[in-house]
N, C-alpha and C positions, 0 to 999 in steps of 0.2 A: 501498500500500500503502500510496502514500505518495503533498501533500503532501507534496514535503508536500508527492505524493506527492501532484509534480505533481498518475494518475493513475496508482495503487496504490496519482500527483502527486500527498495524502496529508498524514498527521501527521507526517511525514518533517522535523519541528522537533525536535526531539529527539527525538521523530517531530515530525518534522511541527512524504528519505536522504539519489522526488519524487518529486515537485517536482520540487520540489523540490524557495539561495543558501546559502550555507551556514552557516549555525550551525548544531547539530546538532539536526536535525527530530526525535529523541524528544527531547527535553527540554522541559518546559513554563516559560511568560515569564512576567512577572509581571502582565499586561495582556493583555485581548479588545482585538484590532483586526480588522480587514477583511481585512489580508493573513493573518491567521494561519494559516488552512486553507490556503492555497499551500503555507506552510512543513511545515503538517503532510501536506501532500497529497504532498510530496514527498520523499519519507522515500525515493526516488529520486534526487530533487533535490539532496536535501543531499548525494549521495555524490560529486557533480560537485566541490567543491571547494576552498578549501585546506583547512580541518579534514582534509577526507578524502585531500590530498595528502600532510598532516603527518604523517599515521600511516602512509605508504607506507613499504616497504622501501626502502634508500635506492639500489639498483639502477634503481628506477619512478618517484623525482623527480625535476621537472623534466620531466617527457612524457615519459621514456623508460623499454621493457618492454621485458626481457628476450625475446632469441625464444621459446624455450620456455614463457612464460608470455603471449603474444602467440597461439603458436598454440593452446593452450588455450584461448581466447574463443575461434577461431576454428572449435572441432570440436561441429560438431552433435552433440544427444541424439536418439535413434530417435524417429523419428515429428513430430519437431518443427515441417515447413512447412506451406503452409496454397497450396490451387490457385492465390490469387491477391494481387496485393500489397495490393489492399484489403481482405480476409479473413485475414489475417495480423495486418495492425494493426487492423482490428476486434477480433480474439482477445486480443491485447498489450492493451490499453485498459482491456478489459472486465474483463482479470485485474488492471492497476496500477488501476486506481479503486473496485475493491471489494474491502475488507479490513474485519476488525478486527484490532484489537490484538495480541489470542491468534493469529491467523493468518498474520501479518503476512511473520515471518521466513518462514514456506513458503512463502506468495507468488511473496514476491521470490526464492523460491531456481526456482519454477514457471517464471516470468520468464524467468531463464536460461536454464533450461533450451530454450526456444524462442526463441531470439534469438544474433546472435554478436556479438565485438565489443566495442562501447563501449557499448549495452545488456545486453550479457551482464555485463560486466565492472562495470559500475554497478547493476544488479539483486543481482548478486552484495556488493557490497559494502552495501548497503541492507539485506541479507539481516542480516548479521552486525551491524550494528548495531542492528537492531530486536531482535534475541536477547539483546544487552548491557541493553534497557530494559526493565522491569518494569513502569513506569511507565506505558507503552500500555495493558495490559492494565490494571493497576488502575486508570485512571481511563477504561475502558471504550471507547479511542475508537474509534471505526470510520470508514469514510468508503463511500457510496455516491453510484453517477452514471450517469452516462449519455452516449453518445458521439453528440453532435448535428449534427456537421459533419468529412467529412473529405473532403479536395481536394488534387490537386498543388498546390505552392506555385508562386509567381511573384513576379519583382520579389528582393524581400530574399530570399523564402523559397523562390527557384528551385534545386531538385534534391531537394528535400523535400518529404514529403506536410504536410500544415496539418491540425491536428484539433483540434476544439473539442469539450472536453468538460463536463458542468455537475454541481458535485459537490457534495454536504454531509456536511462531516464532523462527529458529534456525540461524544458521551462528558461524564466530569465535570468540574467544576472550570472549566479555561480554555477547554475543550473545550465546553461547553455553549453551548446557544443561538447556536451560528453559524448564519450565513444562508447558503443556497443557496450556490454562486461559479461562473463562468464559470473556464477555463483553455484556454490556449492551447499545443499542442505542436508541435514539428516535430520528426518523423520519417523515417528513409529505410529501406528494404527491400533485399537479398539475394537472387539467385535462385540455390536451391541444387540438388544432385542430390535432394534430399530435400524441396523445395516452397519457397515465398518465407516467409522468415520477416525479423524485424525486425533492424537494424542498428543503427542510434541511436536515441537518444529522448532529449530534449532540451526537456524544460520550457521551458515561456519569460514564468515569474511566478514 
């Protein structure tokens, strides 16, 4: 959405949430570099953390959530699984890699909505800070891509799927004239009563 958003991975620097390391992916830098579309790609990203840990309730620092707000990520929205766990994160993908600015926060709140967990829980919070930045929208950015690779992982990336997506995010200012970018995610799935949908998502640029 986000870059950064990773891939929603995104302008998730201030944008660009993800990504999506964390400074805060909407906020624009004073410098064009290579990595910057990670950061903004991940407007996901950025909600992994500590900025994003700093603003937690102080009940949620430190890794710890409350049950009841535990099982909240964990209760599906109607309609949310997908027949299979590769069509599931095909869906997740294709919704975090194509945003613009004006869209951004619905996205990421879409996101959630089909996912539980630690991608619930960080779409959700990606959501709320793209709504805090004006700044997406006025300087137009967008991000589109395409999902070119996805495989169980092995090795480092055993118990995860691996998805390679290739993204460009434009708009104005520091936004302009980037080039294409490769990104790399790992992901795990859920099989629910209601169909497989996504668990984490976990940028890895």
């Amino acid at each position: 959405m986000t870059r950064r958003t990773t891939g929603l991975e995104l302008a998730a620097l201030a944008v660009l949430a993800t990504g999506c390391g964390i400074t805060n992916p909407y906020q624009s830098t004073d410098s064009k570099s290579a990595d910057r579309p990670a950061a903004t790609r991940s407007a996901t990203a950025m909600t992994t953390t500590t900025l994003a840990d700093a603003g937690d309730p102080a009940p949620e620092r430190g890794g710890t959530i409350p049950a009841s707000v535990q099982a909240a990520q964990n209760r599906l929205a109607a309609g949310p699984g997908s027949l299979t766990p590769r069509a599931a994160l095909e869906r997740y993908a294709s919704l975090y890699i194509n945003w613009r600015g004006s869209n951004l926060a619905g996205r990421q709140r879409e996101l959630a909505s089909i996912s539980l967990g630690q991608a619930r829980a960080q779409a959700l919070q990606a959501a709320a800070s793209a709504a805090r930045d004006p700044a997406l929208t006025r300087s137009q950015v967008a991000d589109q891509g395409a999902l070119i690779a996805l495989t169980p992982g092995a090795a480092a990336a055993a118990g995860n799927w691996v998805l390679v997506t290739r993204e460009h995010t434009t708009g104005q200012g520091d936004y302009a004239d980037l080039p294409p970018t490769l990104h790399v995610t790992y992901a795990t799935v859920a099989d629910t009563t209601a169909g497989w949908v996504v668990s984490s998502w976990k940028p890895q640029d």
